[in-house]
Backbone as a ProteinNet text record, in pm:
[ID]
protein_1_A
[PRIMARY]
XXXXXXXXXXXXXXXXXXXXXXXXXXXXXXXXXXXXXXXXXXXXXXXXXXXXXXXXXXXXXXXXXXXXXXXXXXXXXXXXXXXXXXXXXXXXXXXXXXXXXXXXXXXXXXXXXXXXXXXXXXXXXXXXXXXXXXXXXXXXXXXXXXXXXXXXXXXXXXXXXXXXXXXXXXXXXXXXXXXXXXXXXXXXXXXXXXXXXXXXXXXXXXXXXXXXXXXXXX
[TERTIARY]
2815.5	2669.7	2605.9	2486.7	2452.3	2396.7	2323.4	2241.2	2111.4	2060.4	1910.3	1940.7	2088.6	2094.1	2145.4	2140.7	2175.1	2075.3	2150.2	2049.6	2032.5	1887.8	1864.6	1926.9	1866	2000	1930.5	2030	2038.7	1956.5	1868	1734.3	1621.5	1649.4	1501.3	1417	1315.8	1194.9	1091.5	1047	910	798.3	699.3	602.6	493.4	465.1	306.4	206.1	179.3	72.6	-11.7	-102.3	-208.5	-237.7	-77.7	-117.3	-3.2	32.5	156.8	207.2	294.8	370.7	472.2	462.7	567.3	630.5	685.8	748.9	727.3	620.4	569.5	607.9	527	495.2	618.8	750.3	827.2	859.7	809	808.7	762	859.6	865.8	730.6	697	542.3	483.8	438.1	290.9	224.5	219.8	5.5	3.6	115	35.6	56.3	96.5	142.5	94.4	14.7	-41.1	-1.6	19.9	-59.6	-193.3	-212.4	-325.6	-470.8	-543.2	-669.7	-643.5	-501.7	-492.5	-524.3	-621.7	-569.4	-493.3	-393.5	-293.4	-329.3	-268.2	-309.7	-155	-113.8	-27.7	-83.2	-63.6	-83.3	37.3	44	175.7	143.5	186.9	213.8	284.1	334.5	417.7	440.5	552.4	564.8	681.4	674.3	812.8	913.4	1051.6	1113.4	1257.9	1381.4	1515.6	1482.7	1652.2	1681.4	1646.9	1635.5	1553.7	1405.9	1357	1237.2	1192.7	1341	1352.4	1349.6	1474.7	1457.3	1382.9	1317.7	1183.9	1078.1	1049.2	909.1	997.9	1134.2	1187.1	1191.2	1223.2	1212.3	1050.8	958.3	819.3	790.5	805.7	721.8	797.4	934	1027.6	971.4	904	918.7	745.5	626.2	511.9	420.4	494.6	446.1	331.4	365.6	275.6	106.7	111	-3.5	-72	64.3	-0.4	-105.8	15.7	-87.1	-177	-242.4	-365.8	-463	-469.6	-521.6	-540.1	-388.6	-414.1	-346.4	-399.6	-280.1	-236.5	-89.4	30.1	21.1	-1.7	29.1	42.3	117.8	192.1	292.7	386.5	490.7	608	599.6	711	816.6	948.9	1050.6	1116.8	1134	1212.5	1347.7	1380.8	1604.7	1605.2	1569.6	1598.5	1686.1	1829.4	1903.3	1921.7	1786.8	1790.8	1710.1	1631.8	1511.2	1517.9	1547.7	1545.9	1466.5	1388.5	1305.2	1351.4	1273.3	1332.9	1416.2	1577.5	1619.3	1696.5	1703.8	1735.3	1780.4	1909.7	1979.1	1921.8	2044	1966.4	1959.1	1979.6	1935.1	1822.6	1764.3	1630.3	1677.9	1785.5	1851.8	1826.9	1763.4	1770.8	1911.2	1940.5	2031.7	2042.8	2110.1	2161.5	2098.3	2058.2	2038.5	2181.5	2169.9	2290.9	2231.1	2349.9	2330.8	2293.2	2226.7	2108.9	2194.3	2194.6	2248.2	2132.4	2172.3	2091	2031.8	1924	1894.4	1787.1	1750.8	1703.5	1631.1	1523.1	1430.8	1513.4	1473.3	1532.3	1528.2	1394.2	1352.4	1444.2	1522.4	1557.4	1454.5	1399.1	1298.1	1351.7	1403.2	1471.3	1385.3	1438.1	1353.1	1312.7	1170.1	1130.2	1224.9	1214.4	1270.1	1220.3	1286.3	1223.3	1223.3	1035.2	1001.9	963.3	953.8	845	718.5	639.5	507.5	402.1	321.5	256.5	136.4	5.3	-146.2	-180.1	-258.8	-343.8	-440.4	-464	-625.6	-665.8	-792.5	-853.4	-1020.4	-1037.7	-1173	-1244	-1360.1	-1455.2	-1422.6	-1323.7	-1264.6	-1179.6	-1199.4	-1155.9	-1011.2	-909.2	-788.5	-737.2	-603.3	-512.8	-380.2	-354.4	-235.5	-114.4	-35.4	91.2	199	279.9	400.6	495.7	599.4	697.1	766.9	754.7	860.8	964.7	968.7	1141.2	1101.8	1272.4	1290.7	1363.7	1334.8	1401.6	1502.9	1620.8	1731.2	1821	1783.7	1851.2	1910.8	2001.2	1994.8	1925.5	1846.5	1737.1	1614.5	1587.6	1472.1	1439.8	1345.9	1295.3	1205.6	1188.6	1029.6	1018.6	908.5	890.4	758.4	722	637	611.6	424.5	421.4	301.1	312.6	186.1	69.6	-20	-117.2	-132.8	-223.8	-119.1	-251.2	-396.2	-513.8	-647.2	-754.4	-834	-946.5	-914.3	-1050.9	-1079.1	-982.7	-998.5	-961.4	-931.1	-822.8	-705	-665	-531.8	-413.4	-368.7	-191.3	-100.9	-51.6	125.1	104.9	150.3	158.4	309.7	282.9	415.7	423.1	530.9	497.6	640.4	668.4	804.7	797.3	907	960.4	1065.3	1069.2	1145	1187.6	1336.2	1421.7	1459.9	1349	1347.9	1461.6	1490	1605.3	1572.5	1495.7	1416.6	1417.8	1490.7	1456.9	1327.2	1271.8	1116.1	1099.6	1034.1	1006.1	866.8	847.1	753.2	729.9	580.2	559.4	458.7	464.4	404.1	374.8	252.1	189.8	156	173.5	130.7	159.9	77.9	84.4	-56.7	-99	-171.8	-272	-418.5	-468.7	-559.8	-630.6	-725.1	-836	-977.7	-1076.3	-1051.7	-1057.5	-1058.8	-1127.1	-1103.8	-1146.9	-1277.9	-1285.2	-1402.4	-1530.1	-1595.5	-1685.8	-1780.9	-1655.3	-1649.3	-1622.6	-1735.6	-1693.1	-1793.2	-1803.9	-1865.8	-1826.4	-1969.3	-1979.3	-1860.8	-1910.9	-1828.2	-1649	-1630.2	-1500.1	-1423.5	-1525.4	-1455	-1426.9	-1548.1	-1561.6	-1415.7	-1362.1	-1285.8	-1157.2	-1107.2	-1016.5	-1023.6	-1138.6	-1105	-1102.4	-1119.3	-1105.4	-975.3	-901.8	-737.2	-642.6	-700.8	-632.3	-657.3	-783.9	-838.8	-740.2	-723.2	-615.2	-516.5	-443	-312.5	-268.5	-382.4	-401.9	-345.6	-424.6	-432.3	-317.8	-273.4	-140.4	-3.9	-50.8	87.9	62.4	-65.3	-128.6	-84.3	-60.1	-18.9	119.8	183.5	343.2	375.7	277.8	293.8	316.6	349.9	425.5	246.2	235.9	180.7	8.9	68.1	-62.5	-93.8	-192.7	-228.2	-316.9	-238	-293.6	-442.3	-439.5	-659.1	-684.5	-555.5	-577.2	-625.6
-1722.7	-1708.7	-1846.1	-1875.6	-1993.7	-1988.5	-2150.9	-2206.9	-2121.9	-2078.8	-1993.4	-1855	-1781.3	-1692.8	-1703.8	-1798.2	-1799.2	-1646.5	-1585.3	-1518.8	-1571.6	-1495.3	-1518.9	-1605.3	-1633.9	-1671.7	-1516.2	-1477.3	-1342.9	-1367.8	-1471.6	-1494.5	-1461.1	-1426.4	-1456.1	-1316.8	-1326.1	-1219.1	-1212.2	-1125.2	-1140.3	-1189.3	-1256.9	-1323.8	-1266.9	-1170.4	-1133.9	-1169.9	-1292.3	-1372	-1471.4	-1462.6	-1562	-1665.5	-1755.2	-1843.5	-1949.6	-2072.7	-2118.9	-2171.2	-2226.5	-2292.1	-2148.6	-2067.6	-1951.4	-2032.6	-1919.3	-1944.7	-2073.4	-2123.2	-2240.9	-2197.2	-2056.3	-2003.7	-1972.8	-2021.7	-2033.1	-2208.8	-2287.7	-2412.1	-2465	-2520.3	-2548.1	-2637.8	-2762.8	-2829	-2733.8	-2654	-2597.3	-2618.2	-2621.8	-2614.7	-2768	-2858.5	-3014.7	-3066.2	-2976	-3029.3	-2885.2	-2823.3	-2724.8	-2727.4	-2606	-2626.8	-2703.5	-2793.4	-2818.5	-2783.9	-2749.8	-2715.5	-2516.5	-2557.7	-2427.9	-2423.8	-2320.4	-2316.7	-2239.6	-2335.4	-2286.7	-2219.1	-2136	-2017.3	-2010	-1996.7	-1944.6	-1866	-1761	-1633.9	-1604.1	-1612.3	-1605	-1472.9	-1354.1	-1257.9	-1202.7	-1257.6	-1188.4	-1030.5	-947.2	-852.6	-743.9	-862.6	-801.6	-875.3	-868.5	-886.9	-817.8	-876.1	-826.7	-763.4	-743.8	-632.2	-548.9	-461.1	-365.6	-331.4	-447.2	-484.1	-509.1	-653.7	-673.7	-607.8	-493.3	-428.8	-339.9	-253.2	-170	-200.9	-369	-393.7	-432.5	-464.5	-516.9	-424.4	-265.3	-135.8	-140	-124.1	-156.7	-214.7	-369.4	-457.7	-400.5	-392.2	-406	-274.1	-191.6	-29.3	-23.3	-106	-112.1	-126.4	-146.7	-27.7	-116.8	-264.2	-323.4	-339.7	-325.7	-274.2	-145.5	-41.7	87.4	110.4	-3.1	-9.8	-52.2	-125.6	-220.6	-145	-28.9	59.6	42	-36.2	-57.1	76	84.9	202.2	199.9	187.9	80.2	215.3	152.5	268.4	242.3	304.7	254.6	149.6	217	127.1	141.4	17.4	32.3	-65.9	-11.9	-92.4	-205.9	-330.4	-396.9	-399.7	-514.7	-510.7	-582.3	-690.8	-712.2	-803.8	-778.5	-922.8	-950.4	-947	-1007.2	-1158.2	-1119.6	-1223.9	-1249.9	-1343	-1364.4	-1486.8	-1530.7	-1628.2	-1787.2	-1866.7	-1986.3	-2062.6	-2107.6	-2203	-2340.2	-2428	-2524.1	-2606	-2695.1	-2799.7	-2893.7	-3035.6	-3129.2	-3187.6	-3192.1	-3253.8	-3198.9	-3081.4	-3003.9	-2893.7	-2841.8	-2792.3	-2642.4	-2553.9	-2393.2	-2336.3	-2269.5	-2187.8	-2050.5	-1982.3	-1879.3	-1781.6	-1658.8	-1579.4	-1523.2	-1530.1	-1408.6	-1289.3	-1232.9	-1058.8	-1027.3	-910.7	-852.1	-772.5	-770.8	-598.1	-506.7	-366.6	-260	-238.4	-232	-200.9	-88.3	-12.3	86.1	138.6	204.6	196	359	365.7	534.6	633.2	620.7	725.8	759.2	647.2	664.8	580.8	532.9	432.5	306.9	292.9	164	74.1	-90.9	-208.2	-238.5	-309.5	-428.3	-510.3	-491.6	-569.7	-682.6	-785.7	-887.6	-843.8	-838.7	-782.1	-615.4	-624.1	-446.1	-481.3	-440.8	-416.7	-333.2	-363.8	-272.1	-263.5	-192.4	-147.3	-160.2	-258.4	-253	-190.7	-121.8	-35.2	-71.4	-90.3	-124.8	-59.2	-19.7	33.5	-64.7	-79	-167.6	-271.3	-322.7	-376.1	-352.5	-445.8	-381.8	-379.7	-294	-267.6	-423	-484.7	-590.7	-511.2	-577	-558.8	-695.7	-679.4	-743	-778	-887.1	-902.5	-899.2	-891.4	-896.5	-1014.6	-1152.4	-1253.3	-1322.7	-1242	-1282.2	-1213.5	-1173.9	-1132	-1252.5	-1223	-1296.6	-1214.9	-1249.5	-1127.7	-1225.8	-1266.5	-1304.2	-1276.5	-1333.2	-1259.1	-1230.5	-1333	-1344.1	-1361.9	-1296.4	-1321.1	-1272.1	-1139	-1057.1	-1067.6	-1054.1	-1039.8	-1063.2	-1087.2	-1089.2	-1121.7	-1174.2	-1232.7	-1170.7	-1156	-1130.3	-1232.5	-1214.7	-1299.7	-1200	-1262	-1188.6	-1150.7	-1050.1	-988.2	-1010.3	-1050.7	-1043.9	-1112.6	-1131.5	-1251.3	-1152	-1066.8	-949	-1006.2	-1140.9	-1175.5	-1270.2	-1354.6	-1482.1	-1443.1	-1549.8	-1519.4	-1664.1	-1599	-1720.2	-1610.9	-1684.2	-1615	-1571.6	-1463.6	-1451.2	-1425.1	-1449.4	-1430.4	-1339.1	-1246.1	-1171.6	-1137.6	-1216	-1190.5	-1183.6	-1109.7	-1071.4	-1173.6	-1231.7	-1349	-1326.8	-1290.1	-1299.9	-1442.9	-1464	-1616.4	-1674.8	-1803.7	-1784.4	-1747.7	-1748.4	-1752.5	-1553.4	-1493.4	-1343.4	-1252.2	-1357.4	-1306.7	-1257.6	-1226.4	-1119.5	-1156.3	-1172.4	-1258.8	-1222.4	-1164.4	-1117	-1264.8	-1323.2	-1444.8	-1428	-1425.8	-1429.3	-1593.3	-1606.8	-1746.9	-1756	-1831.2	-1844.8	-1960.9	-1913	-2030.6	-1987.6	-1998.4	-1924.1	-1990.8	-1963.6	-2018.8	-1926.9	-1947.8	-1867.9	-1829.5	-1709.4	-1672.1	-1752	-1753.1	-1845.2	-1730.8	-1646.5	-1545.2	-1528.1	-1668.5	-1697.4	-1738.8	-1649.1	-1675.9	-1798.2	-1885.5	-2040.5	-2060.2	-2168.5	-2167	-2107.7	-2033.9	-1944.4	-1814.3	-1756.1	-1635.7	-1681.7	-1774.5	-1840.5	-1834	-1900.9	-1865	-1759.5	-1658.7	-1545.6	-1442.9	-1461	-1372.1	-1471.1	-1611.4	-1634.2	-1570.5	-1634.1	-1566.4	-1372.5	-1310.6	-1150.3	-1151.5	-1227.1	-1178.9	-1257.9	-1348	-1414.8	-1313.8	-1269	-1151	-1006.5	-978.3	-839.6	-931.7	-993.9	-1023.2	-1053.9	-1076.7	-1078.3	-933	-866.7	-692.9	-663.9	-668.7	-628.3	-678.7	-778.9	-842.7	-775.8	-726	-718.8	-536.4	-489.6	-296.3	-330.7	-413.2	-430.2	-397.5	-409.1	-462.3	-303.5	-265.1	-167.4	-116.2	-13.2	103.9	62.1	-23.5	-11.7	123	118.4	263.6	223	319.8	310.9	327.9	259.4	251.4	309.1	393.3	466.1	638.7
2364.2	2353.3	2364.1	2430.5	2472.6	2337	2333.5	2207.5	2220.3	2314.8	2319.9	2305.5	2234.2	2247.4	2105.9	2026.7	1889.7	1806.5	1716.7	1679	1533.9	1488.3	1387.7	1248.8	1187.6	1039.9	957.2	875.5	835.2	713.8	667.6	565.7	647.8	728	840.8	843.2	818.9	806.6	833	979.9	999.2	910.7	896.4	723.2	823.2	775.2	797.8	670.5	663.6	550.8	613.6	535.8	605.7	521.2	450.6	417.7	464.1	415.8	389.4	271.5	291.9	138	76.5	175.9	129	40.5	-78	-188.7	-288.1	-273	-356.8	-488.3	-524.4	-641.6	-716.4	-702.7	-786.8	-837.1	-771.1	-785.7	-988.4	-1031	-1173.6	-1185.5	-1061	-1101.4	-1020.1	-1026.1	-890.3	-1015.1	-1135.6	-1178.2	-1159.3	-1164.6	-1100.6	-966.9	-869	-759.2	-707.7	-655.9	-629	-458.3	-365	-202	-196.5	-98.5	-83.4	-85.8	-150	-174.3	-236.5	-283.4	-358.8	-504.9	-584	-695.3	-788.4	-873.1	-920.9	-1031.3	-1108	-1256.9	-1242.5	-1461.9	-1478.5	-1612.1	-1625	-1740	-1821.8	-1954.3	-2015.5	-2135.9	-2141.7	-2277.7	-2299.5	-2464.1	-2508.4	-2495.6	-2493.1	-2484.8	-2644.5	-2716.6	-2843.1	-2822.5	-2824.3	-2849.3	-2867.4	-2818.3	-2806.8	-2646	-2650.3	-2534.9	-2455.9	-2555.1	-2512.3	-2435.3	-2511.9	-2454.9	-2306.7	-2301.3	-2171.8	-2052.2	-2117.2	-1973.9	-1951.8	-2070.3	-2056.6	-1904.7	-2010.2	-1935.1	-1729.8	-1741.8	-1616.7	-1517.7	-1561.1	-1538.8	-1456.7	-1562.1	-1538.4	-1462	-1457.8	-1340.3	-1204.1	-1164.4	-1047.9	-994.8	-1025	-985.2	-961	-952.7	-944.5	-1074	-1213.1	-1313.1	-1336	-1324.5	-1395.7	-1268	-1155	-1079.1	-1101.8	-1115	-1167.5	-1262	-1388	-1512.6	-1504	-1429.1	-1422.7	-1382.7	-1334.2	-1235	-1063.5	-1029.7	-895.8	-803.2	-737.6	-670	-556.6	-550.7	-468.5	-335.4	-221.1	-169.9	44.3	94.6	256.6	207.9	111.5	84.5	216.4	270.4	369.5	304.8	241.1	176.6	277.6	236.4	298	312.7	357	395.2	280.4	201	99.6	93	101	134.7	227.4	332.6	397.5	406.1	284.9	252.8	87.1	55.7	-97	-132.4	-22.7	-19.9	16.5	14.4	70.9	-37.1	41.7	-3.7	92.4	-30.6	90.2	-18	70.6	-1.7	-14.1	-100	-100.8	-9.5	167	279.2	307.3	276.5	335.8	401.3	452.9	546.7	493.2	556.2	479.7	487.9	371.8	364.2	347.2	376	419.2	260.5	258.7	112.5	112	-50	-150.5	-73.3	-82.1	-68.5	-257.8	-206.6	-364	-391.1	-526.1	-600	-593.6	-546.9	-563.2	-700.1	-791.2	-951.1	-896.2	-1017.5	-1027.1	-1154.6	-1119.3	-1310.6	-1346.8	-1438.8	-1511.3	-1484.9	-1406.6	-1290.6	-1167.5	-1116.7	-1005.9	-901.8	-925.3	-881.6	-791.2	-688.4	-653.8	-698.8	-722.9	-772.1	-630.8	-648.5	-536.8	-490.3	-369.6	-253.2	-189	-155.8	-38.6	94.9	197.7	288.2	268.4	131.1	105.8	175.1	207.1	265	144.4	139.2	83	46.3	58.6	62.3	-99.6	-189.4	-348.8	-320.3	-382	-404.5	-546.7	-549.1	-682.3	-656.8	-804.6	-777.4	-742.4	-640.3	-673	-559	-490.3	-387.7	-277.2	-195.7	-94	-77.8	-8	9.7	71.5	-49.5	-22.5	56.1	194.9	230.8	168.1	110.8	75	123.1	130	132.8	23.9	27.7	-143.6	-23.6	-78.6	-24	-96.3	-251.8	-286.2	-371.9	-473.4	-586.7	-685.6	-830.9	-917.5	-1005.3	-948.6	-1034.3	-1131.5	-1245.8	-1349.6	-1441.8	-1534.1	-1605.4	-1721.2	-1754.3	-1848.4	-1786.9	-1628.5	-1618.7	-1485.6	-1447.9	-1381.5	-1288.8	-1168.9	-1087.6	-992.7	-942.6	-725.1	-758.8	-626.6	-557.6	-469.1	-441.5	-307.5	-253.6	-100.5	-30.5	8.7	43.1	75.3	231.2	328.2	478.7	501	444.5	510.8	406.5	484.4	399.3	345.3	287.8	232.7	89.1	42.8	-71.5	-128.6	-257.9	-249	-157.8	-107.8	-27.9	-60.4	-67.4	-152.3	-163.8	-320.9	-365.8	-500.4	-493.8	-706	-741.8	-836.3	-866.6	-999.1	-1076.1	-1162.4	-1193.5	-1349.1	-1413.5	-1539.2	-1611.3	-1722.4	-1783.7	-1874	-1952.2	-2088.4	-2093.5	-2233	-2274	-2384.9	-2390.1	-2478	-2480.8	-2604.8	-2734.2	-2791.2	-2919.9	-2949.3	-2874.8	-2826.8	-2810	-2764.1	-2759.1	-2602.6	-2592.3	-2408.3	-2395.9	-2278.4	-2223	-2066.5	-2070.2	-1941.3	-1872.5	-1749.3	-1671.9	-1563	-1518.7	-1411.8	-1334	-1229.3	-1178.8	-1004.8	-1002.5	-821.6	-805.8	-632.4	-611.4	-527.2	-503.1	-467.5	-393	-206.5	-177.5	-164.7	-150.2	-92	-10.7	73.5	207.8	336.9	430.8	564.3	632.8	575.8	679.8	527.3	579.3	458.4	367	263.2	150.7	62.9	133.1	31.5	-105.5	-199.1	-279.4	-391	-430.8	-566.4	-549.3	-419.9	-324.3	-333.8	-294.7	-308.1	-452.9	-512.4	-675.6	-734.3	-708.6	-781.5	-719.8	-594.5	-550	-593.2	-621.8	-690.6	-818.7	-888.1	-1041	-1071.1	-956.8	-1008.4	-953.5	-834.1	-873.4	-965.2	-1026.1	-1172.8	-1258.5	-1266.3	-1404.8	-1367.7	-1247.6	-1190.9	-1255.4	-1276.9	-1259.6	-1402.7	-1494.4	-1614.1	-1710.3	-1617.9	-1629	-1660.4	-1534.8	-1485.9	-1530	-1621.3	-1718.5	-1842.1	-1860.3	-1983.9	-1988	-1899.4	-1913.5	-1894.1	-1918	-1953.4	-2111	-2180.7	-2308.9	-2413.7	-2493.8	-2576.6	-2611.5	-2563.2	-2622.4	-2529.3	-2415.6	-2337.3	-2257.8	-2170.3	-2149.1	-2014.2	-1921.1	-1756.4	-1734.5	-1642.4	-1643.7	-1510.5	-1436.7	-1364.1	-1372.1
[MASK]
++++++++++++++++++++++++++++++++++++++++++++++++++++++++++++++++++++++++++++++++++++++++++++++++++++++++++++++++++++++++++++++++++++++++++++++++++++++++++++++++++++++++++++++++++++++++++++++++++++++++++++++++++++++++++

């Protein structure tokens, strides 16, 4: 096979997003080292404590619950390949490397977990329909969640990110964070802010119907 007939590397995934810095939003400095003219938010709540907890709410976020709960409603879910995309990595030369193959998990339901390269349509009252990317998962063992990008500029557009944390202290801990710009068809200014800060306030939500004895606002 010639060099122009190399195929793919088996991480490789169409990115239908309209931003860059893919996968920033797992980056340990992003609230001081942000994307450029992005702004960064991280949201932290407790959720109880022990085990059990953990995987309750892990059940929850991986399966939509915590959008559900918020009153978003997830919907043209086209599932991704999954290990085929586990998001960007790269050594210490810079050089990308190749993704782990994923374990299959599953909520109680029978629910497969979020995948890297799901697709998928937010509905929220009151705004207009977000198309999504899911561009990695976090499969730990003390620590749960995915990311997605944004597929169109109807609103802030960046990365969020949204995980579950068995801390050592055995406390459970639901965290929201990513990075967010105004849209380019615009919306600058006052308009600019106001559509960052209502998907920090969604995302707030949506960590916030993780929590023991919250209640769907759908």
């Amino acid at each position: 096979m010639s060099q122009k007939e190399q195929p793919k590397r088996s991480s490789h995934v169409e990115m239908p997003v309209v931003y860059a810095a893919v996968g920033a939003s797992k980056q340990a400095d992003l609230m001081r080292f942000p994307p450029e003219g992005s702004t960064p938010y991280e949201e932290q709540l407790r959720l109880g404590s022990g085990a059990e907890r953990f995987l309750l709410a892990s059940n929850l976020l991986m399966t939509w619950g915590a959008q559900r709960g918020g009153g978003v409603r997830v919907e043209d879910v086209v599932r991704g390949a999954g290990a085929l995309y586990t998001g960007p990595s790269f050594d210490d030369s810079g050089a990308p490397q190749a993704a782990d193959a994923v374990e299959e998990h599953f909520g109680p339901d029978g629910e497969p977990y979020l995948v890297s390269g799901t697709t998928a349509t937010l509905r929220a009252e009151g705004q207009d329909p977000r198309a999504v990317l899911v561009v990695y998962t976090v499969d730990e063992e003390r620590r749960v969640g995915f990311a997605w990008g944004t597929g169109d500029e109807r609103g802030a557009v960046g990365e969020q990110l949204f995980v579950v944390e068995h801390r050592d202290d055995d406390t459970v801990w639901a965290v929201a964070r990513g990075f967010l710009f105004a849209p380019k068809s615009g919306l600058l200014g006052l308009k600019g802010r106001t559509a960052i800060r209502t998907a920090i306030d969604a995302a707030r939500e949506q960590i916030a119907s993780l929590a023991p004895g919250a209640q769907s606002a759908e």
